[in-house]
N, CA, C and O atoms as a printed pandas DataFrame, in Angstrom:
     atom_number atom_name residue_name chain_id  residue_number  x_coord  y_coord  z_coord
0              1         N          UNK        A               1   89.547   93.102   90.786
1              2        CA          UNK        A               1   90.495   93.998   91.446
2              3         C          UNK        A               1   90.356   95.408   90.902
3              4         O          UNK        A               1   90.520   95.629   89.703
4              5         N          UNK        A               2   90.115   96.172   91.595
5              6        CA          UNK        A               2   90.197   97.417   91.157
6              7         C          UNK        A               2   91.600   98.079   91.281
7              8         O          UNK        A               2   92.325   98.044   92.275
8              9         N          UNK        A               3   91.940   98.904   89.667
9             10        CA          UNK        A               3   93.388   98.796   89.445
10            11         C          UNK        A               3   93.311  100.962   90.161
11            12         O          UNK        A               3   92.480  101.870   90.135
12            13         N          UNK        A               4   94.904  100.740   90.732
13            14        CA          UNK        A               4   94.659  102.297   91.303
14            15         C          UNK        A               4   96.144  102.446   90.108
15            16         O          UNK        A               4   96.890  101.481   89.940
16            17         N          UNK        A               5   96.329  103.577   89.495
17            18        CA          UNK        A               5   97.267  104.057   88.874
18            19         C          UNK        A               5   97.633  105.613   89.199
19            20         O          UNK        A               5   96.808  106.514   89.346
20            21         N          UNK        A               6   99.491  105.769   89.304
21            22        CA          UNK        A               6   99.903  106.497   89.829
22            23         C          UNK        A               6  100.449  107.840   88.700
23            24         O          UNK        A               6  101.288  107.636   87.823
24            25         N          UNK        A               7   99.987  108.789   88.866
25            26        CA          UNK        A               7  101.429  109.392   88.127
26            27         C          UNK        A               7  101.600  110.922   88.861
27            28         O          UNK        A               7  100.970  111.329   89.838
28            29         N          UNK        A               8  102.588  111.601   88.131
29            30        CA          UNK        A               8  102.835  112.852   88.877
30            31         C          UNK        A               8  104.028  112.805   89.196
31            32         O          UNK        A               8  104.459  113.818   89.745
32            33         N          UNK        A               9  104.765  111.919   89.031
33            34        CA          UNK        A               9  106.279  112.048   89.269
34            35         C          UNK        A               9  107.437  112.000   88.554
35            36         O          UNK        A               9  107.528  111.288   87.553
36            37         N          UNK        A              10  108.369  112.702   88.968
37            38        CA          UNK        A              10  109.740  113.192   88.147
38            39         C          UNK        A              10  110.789  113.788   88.411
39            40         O          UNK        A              10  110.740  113.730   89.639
40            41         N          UNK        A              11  111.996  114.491   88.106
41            42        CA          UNK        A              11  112.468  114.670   88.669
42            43         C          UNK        A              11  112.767  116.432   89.135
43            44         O          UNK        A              11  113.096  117.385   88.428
44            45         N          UNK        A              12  112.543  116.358   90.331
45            46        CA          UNK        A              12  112.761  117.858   91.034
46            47         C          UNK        A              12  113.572  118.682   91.737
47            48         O          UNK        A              12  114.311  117.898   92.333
48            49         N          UNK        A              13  113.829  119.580   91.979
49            50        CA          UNK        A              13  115.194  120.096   92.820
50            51         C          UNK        A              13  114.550  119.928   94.027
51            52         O          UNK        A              13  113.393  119.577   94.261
52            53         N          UNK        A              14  115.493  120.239   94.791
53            54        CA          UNK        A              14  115.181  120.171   96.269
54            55         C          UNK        A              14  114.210  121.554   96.630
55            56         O          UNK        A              14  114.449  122.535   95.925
56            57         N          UNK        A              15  113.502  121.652   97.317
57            58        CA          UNK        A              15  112.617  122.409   97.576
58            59         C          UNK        A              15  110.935  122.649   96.605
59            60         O          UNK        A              15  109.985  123.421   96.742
60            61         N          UNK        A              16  111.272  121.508   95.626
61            62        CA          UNK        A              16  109.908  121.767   94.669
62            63         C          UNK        A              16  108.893  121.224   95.510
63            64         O          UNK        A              16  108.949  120.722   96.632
64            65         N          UNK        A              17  107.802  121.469   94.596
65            66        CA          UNK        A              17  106.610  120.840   94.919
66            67         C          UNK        A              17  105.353  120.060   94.424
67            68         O          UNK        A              17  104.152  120.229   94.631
68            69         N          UNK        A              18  105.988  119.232   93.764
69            70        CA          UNK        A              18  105.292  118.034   92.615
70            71         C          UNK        A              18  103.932  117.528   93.302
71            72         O          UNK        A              18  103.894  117.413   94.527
72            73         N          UNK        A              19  102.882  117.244   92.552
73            74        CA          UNK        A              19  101.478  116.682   93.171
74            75         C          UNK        A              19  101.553  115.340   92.461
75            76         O          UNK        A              19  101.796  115.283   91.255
76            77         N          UNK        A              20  101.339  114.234   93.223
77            78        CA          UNK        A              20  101.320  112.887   92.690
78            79         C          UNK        A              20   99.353  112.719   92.682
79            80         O          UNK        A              20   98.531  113.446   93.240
80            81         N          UNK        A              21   99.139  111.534   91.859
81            82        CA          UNK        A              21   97.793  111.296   91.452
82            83         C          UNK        A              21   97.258  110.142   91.512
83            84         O          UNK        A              21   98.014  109.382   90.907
84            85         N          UNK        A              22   96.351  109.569   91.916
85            86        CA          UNK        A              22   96.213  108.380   92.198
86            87         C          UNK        A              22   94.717  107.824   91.693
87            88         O          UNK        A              22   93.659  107.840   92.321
88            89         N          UNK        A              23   95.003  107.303   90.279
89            90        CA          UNK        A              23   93.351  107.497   89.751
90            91         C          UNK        A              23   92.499  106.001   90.084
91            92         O          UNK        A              23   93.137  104.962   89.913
92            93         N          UNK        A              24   91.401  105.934   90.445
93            94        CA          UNK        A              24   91.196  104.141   91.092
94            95         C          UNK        A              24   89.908  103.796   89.418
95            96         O          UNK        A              24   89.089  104.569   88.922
96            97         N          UNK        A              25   90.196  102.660   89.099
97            98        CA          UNK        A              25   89.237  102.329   87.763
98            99         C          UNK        A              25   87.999  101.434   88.694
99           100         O          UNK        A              25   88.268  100.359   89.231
100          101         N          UNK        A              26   86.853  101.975   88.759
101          102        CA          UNK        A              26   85.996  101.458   89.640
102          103         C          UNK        A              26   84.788  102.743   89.345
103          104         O          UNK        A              26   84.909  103.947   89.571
104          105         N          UNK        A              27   83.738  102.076   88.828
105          106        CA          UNK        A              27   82.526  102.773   88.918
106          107         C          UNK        A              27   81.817  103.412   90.111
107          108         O          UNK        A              27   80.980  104.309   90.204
108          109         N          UNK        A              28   82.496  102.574   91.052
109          110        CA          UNK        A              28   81.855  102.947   92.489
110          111         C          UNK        A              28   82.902  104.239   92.977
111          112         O          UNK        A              28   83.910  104.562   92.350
112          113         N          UNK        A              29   82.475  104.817   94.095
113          114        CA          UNK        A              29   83.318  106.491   94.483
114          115         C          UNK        A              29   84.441  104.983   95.918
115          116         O          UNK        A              29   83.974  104.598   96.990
116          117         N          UNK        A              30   85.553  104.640   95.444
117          118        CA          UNK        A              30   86.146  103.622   96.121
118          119         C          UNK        A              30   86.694  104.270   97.684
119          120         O          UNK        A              30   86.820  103.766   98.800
120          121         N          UNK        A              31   86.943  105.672   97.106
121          122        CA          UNK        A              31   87.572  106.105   98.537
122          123         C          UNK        A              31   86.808  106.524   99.734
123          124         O          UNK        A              31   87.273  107.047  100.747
124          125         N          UNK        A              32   85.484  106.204   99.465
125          126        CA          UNK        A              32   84.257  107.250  100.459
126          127         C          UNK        A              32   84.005  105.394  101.178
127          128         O          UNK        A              32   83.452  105.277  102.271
128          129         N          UNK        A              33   84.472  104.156  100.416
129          130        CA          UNK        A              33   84.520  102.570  101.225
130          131         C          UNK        A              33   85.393  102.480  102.027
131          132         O          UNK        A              33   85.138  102.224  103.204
132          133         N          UNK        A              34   86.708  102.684  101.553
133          134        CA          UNK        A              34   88.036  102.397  102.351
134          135         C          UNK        A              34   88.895  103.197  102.682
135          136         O          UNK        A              34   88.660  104.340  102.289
136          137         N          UNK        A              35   90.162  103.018  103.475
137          138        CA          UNK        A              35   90.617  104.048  103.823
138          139         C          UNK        A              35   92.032  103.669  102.536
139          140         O          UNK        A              35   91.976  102.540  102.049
140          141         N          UNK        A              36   93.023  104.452  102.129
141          142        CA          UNK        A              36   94.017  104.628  101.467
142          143         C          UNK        A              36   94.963  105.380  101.875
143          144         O          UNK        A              36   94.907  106.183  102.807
144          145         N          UNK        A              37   96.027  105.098  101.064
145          146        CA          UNK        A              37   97.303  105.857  101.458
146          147         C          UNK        A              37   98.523  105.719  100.582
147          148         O          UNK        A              37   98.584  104.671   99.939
148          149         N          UNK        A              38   99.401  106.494  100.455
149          150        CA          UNK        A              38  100.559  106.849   99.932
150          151         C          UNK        A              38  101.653  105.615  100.767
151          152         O          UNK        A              38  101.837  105.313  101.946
152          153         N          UNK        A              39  102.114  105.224   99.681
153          154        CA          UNK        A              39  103.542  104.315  100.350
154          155         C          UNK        A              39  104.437  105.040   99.493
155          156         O          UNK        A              39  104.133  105.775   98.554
156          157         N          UNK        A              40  105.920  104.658  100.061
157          158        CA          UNK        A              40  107.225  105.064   98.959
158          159         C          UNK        A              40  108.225  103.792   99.687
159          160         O          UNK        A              40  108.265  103.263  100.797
160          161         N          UNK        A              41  109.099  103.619   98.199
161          162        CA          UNK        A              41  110.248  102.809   98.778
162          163         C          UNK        A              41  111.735  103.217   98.023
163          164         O          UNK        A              41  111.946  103.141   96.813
164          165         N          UNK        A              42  112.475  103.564   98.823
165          166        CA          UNK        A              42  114.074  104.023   98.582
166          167         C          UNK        A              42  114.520  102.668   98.193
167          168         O          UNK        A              42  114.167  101.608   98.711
168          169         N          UNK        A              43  115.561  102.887   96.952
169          170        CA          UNK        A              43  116.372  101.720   96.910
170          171         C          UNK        A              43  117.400  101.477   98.200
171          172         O          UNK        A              43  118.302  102.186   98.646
172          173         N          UNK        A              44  116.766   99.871   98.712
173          174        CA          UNK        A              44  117.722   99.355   99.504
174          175         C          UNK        A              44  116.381   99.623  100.723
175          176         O          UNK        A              44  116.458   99.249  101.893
176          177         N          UNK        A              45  115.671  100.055  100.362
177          178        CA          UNK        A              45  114.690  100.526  102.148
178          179         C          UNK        A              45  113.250   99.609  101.811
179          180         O          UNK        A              45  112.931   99.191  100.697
180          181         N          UNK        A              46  112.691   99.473  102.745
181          182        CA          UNK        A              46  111.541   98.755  103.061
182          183         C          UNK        A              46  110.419   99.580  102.602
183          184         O          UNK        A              46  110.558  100.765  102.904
184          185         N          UNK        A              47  109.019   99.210  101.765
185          186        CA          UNK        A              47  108.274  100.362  101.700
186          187         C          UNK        A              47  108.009  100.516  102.804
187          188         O          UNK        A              47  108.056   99.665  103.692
188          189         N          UNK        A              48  107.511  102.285  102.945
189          190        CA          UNK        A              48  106.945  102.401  104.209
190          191         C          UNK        A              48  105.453  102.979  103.763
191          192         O          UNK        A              48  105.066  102.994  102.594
192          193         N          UNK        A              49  104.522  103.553  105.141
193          194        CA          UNK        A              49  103.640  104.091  104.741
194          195         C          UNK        A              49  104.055  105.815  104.953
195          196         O          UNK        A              49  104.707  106.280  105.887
196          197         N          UNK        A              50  103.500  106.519  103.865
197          198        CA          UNK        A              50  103.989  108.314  104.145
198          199         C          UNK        A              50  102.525  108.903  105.028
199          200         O          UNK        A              50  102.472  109.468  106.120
200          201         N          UNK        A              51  101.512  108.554  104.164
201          202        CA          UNK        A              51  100.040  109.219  104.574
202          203         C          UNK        A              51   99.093  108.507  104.191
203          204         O          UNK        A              51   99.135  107.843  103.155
204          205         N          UNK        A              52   98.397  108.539  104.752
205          206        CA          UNK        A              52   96.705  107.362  104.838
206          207         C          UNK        A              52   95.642  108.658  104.764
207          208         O          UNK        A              52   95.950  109.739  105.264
208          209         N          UNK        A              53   94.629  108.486  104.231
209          210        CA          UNK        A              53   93.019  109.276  104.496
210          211         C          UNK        A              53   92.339  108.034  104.696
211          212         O          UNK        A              53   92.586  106.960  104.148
212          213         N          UNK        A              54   91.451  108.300  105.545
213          214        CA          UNK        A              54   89.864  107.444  106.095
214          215         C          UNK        A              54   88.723  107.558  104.895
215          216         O          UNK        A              54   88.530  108.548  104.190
216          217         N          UNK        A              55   88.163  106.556  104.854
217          218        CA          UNK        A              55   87.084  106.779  104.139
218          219         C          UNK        A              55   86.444  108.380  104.249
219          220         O          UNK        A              55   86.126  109.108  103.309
220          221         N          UNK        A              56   86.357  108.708  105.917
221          222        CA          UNK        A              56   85.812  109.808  106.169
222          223         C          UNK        A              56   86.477  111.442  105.729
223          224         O          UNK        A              56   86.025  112.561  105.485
224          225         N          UNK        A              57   87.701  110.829  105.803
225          226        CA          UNK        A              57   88.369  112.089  105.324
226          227         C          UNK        A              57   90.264  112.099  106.397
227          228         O          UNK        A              57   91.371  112.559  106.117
228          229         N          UNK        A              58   89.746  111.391  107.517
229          230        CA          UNK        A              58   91.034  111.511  108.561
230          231         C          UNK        A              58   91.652  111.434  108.051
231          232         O          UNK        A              58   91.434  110.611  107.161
232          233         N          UNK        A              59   93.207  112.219  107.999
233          234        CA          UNK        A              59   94.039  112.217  107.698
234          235         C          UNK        A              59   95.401  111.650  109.043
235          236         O          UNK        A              59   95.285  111.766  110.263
236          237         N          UNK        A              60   96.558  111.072  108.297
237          238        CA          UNK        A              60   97.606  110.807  109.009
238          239         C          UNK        A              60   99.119  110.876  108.206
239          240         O          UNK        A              60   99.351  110.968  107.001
240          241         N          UNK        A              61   99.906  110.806  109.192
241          242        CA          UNK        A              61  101.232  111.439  107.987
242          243         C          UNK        A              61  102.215  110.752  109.089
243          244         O          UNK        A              61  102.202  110.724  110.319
244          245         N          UNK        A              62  103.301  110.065  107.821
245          246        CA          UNK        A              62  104.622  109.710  109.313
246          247         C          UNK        A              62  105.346  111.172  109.508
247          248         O          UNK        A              62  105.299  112.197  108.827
248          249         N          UNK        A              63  105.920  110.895  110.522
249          250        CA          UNK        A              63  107.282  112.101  110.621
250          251         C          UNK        A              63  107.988  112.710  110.123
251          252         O          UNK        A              63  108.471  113.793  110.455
252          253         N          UNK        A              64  108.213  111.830  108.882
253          254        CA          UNK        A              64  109.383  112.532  107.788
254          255         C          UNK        A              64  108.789  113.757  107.483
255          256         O          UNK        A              64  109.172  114.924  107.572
256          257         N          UNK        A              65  107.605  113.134  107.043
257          258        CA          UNK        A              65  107.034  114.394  105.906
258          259         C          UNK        A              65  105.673  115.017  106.089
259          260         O          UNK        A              65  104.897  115.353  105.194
260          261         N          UNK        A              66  105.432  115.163  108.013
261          262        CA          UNK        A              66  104.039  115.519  108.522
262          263         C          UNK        A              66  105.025  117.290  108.131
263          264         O          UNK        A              66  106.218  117.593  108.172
264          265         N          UNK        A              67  103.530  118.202  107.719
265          266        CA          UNK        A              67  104.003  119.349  107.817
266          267         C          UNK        A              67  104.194  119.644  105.777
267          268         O          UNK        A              67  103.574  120.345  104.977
268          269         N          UNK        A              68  105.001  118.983  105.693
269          270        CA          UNK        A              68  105.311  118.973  104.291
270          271         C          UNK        A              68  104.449  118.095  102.946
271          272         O          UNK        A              68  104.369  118.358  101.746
272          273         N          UNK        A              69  104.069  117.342  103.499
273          274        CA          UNK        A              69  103.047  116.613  102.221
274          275         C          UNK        A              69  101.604  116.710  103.160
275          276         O          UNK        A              69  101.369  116.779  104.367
276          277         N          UNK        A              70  100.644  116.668  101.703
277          278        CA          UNK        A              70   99.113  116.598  102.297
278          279         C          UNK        A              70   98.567  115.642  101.231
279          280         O          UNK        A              70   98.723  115.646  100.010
280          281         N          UNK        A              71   97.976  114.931  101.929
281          282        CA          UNK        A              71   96.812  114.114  101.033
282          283         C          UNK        A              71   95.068  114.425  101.446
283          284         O          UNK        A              71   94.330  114.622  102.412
284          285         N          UNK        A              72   95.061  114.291   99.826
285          286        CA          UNK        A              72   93.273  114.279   99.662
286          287         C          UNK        A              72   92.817  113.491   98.623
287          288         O          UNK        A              72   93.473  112.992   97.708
288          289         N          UNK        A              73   91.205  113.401   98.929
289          290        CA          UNK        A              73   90.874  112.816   97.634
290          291         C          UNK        A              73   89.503  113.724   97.105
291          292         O          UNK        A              73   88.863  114.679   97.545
292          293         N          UNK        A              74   89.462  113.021   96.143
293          294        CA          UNK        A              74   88.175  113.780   94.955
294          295         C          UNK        A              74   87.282  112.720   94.448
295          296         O          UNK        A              74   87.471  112.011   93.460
296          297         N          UNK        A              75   86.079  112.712   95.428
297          298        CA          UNK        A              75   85.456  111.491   95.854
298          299         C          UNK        A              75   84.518  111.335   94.174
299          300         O          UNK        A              75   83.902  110.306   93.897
300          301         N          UNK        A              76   84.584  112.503   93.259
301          302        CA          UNK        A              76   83.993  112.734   92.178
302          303         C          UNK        A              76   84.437  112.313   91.279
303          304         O          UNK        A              76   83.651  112.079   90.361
304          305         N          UNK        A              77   85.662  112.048   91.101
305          306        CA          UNK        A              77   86.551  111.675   90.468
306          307         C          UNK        A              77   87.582  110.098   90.219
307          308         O          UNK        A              77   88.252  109.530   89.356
308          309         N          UNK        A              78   87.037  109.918   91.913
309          310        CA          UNK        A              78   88.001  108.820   91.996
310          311         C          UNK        A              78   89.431  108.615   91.919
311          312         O          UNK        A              78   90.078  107.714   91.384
312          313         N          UNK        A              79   89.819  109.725   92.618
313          314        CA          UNK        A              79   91.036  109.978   92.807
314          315         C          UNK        A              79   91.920  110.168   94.336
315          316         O          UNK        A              79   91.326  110.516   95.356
316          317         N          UNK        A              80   92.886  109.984   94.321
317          318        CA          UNK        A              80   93.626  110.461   95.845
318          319         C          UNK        A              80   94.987  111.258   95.131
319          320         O          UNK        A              80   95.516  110.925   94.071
320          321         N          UNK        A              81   95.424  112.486   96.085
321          322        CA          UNK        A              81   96.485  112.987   95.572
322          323         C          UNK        A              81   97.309  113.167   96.507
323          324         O          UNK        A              81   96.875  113.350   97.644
324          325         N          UNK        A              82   98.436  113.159   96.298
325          326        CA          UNK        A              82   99.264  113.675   97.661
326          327         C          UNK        A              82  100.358  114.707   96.678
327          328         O          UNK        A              82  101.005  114.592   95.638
328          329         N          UNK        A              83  100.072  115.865   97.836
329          330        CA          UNK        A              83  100.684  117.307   97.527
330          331         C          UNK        A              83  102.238  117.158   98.364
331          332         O          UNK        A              83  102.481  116.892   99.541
332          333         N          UNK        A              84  103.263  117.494   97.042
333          334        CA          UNK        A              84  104.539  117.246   98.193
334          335         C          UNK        A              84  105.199  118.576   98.426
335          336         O          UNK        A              84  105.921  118.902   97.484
336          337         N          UNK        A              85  105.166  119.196   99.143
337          338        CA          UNK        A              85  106.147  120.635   99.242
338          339         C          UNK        A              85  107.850  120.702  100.092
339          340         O          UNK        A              85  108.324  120.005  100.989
340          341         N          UNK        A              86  108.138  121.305   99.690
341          342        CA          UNK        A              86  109.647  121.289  100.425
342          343         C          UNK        A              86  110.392  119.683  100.245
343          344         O          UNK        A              86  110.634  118.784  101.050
344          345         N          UNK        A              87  110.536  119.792   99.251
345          346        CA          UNK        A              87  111.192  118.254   98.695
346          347         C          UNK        A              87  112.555  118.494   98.933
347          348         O          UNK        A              87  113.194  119.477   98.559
348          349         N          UNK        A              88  113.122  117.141   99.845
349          350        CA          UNK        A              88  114.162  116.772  100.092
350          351         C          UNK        A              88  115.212  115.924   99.510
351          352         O          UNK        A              88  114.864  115.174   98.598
352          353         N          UNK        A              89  116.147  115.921   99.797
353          354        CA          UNK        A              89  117.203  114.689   98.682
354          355         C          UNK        A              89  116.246  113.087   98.808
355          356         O          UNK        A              89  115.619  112.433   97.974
356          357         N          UNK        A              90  116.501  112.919  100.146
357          358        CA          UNK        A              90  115.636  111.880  101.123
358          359         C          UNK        A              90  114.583  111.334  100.736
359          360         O          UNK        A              90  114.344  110.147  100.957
360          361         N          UNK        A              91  113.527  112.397   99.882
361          362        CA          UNK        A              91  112.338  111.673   99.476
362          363         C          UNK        A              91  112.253  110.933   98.360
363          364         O          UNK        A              91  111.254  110.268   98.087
364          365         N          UNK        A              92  113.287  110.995   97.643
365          366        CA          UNK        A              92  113.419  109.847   96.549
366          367         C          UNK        A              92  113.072  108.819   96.612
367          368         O          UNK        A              92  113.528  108.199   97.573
368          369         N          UNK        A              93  112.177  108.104   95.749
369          370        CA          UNK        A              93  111.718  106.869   95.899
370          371         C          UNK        A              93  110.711  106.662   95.136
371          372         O          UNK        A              93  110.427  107.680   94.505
372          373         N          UNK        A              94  109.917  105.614   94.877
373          374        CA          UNK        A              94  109.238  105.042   93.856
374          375         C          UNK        A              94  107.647  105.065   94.979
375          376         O          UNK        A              94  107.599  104.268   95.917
376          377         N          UNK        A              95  106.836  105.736   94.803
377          378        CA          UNK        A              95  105.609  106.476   95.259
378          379         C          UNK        A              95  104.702  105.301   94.546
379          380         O          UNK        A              95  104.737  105.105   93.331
380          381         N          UNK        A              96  103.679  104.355   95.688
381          382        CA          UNK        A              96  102.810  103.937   95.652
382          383         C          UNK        A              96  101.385  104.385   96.276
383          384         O          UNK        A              96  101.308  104.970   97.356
384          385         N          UNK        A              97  100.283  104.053   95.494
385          386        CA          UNK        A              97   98.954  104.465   96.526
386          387         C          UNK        A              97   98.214  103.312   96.641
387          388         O          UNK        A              97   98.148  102.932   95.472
388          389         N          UNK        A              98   97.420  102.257   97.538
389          390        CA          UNK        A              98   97.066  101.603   97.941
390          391         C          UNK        A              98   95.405  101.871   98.481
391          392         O          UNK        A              98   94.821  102.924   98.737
392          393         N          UNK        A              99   94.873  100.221   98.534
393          394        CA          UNK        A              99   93.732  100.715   99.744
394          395         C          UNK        A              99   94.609  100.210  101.013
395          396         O          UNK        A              99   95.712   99.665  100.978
396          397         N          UNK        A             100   93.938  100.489  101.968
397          398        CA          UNK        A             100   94.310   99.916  103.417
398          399         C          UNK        A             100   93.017   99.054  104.010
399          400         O          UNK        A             100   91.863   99.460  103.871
400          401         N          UNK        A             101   93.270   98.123  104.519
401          402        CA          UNK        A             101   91.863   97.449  104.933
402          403         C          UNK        A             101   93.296   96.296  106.013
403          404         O          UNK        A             101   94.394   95.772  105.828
404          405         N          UNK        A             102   91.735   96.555  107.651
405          406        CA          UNK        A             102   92.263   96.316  108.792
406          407         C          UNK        A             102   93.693   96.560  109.056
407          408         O          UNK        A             102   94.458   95.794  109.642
408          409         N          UNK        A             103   93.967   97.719  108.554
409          410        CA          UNK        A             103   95.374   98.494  109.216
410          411         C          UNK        A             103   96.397   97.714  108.382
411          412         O          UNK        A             103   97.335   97.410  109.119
412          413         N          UNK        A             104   96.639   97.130  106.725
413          414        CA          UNK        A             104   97.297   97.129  106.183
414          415         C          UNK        A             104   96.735   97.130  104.755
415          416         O          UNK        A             104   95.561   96.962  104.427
416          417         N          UNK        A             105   98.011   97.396  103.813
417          418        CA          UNK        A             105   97.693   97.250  101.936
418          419         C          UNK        A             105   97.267   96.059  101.326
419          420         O          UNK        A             105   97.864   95.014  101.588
420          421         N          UNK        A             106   96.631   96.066  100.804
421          422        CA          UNK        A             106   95.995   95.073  100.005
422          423         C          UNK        A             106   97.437   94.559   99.236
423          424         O          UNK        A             106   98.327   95.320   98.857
424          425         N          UNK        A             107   97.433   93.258   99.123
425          426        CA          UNK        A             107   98.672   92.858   98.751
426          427         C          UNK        A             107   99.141   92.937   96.557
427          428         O          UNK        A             107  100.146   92.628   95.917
428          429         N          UNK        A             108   97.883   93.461   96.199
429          430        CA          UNK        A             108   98.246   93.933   94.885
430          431         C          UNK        A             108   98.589   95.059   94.989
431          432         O          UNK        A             108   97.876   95.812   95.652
432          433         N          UNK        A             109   99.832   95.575   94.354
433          434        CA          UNK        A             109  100.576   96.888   93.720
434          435         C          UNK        A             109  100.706   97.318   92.185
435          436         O          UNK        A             109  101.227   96.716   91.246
436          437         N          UNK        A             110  100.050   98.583   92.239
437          438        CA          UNK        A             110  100.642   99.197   90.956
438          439         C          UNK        A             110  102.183   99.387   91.046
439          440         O          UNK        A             110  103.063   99.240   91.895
440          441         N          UNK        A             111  102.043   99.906   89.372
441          442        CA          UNK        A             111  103.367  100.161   89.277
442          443         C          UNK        A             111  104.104  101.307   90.063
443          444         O          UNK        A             111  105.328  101.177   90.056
444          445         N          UNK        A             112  103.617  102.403   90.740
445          446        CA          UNK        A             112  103.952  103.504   91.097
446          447         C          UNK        A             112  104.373  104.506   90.321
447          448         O          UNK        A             112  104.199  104.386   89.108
448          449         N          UNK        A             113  105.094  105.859   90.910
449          450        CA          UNK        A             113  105.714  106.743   90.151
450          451         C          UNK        A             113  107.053  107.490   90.691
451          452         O          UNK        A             113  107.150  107.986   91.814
452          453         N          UNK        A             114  107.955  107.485   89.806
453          454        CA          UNK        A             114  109.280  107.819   90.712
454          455         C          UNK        A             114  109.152  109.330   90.483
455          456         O          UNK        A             114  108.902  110.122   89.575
456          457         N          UNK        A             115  109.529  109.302   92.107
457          458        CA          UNK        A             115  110.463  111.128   92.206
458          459         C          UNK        A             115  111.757  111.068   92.670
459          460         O          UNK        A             115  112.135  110.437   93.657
460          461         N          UNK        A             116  112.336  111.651   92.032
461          462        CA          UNK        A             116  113.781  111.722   92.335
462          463         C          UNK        A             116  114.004  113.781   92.498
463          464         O          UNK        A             116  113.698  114.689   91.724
464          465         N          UNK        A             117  114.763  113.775   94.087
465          466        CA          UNK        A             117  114.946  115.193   94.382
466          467         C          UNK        A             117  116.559  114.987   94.207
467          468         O          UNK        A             117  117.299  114.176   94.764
468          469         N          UNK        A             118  116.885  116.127   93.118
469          470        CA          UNK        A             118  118.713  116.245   92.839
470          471         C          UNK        A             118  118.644  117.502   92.751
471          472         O          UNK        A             118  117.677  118.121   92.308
472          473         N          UNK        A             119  120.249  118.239   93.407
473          474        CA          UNK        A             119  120.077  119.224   93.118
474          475         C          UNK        A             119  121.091  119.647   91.747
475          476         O          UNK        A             119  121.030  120.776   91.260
């Protein structure tokens, strides 16, 4: 299993703009194989998915936070990041990164990283 580990998160006022990190332990460049993505889950809420990249680079974003977060990766590195700007009360939640394979997460999870927006 290749382990993906999260960090970059903490707590921010509303309007910051924290970068989360997503480092994958794998000799191989993992994100140029599969596609990945950012999950988060609110206490009491279902995870959802926030943003996915394609192996190739495609990007996708739900609604909440199209406009306001961007994801990339650093195929050199072995990394995925997602950039969060204009942070809301709302986005609180415990920030996972995943692979995706045939349009869902691989059913192992890291631990994630919490952001909490207070003002």
């Amino acid at each position: 299993q290749v382990q993906l580990v999260e960090s970059g998160g903490g707590s921010v006022h509303p309007g910051g703009s924290p970068r989360l990190s997503c480092a994958a332990s794998s000799p191989r460049s993992v994100f140029t194989i599969t596609a990945a993505g950012w999950y988060r889950q609110a206490p009491g809420n279902q995870r959802e998915l926030v943003a996915s990249i394609s192996r190739l680079g495609a990007t996708n974003y739900a609604d909440s936070v199209k406009g306001r977060f961007t994801i990339s990766k650093d195929i050199t590195t072995n990394t995925m990041f997602l950039q969060m700007n204009t942070l809301k009360p709302e986005d609180t939640a415990v920030y996972y990164c995943n692979f995706i394979q045939n349009s869902r997460p691989r059913d192992y999870w890291g631990q994630g990283t919490q952001v909490t927006v207070y003002s």
